[in-house]
N, C-alpha and C positions, 0 to 999 in steps of 0.2 A: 560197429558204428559207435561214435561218443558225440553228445550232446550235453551243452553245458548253456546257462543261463548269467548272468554280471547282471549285477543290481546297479542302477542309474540314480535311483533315489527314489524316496516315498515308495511308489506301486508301480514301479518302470524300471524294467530289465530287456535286456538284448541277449535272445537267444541264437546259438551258431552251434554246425554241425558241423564232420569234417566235410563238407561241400565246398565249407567257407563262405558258404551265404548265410546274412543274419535275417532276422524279422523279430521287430517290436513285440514287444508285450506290454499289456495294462491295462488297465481295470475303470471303474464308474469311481467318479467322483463321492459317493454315500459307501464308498469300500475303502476310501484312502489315495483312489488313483487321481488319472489328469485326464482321463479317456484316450490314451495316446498309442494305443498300439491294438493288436489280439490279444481277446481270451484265451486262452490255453484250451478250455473245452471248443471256442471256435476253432482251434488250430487242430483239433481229431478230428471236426467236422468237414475241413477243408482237407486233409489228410488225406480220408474216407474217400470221400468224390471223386482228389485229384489220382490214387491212387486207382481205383477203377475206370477213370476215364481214361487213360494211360491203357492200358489193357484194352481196353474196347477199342479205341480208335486204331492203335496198332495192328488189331486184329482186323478191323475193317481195312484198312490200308492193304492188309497183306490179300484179304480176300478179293481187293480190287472193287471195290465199293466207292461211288462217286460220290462222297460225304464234301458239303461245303459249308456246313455249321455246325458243331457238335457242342451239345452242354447238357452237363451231369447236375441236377441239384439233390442235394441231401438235407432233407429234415430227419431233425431228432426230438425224441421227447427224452423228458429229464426228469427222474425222480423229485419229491418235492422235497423230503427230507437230506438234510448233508448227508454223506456227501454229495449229492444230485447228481448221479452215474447218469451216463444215457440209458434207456429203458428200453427203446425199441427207433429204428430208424428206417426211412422209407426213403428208395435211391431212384433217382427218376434220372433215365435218361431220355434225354432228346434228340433224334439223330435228323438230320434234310440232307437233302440228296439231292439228284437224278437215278430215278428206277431203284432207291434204295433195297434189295430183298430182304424180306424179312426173316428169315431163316440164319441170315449173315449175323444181323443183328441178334437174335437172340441165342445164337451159340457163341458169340462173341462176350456177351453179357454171361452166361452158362461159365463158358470159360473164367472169363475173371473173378465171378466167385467160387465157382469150384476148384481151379488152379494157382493161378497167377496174382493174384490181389491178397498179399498178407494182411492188409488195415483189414480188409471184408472178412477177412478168414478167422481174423484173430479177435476181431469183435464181436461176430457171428455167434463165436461159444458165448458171450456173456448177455445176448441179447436178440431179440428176434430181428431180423432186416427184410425191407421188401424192397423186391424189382420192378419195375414197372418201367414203359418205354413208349413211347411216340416216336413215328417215323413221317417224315414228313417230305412231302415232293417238294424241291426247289422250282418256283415257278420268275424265279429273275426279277431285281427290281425291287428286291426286299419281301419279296410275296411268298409267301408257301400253305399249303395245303396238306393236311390232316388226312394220310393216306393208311396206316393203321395206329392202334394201340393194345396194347399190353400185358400182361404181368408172367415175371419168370418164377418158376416157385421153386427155390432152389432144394436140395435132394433132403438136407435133415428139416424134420418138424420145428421151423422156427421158419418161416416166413411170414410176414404179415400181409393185409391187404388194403 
């Protein structure tokens, strides 16, 4: 894979992959920028999520799991000193359903960090990550209910809580 960024001006570049989709970059106004695009540390952030959620959903998919909302968030903390590496991140995901099983769900989640998900895998060595999960009944009409929660502890001594 090759990635490449083009400077726009000031603190604004357009970054592309060979996918040949772009996404903005740029920065706070007190840095030099225009506020006009992603952070680069927001775009690991978004990376992180979108890459495990990809995993998980297809893995519910296949299990045949009645999913009709699915969303992954990732908080990170960040050193405070430069370079401000992430430190440790918490991945929460959210699954709603009908009759969701949990079992589906969290071998799903199992799976993607332990297999399938290189963002998780490969940030994993430099920092501890937690799982955590809500499943939740679809009750129609925008309603749902809080049917379990949580945490997967994945197999090396680096999960948070």
């Amino acid at each position: 894979m090759d990635a490449k960024v083009n400077w726009k001006g000031r603190m604004t570049f357009v970054g592309a992959s060979d996918s040949g989709f772009s996404v903005s970059l740029g920065t706070e106004p007190f840095l030099g920028g225009d506020n006009d695009g992603f952070r680069p540390m927001e775009l690991m952030a978004i990376s992180l999520a979108g890459c495990t959620a990809m995993d998980v959903i297809s893995i519910l998919t296949k299990k045949r799991q009645d999913v009709t909302d699915f969303e992954v968030n990732v908080h990170v903390e960040r050193a405070d000193e430069h370079p401000k590496v992430f430190t440790t991140a918490l991945i929460d995901y959210q699954v709603t359903g009908h009759a969701v099983d949990d079992n589906a769900v969290i071998r799903s989640i199992e799976l993607s960090a332990q297999k399938y998900c290189p963002a998780q895998n490969m940030l994993g060595k430099v920092m501890q990550i937690g799982l955590h999960y809500e499943i939740y009944e679809d009750e129609g009409v925008g309603q749902k209910r809080l049917v379990n929660r949580g945490e997967y502890l994945r197999s090396e001594d680096n999960a948070i809580s």
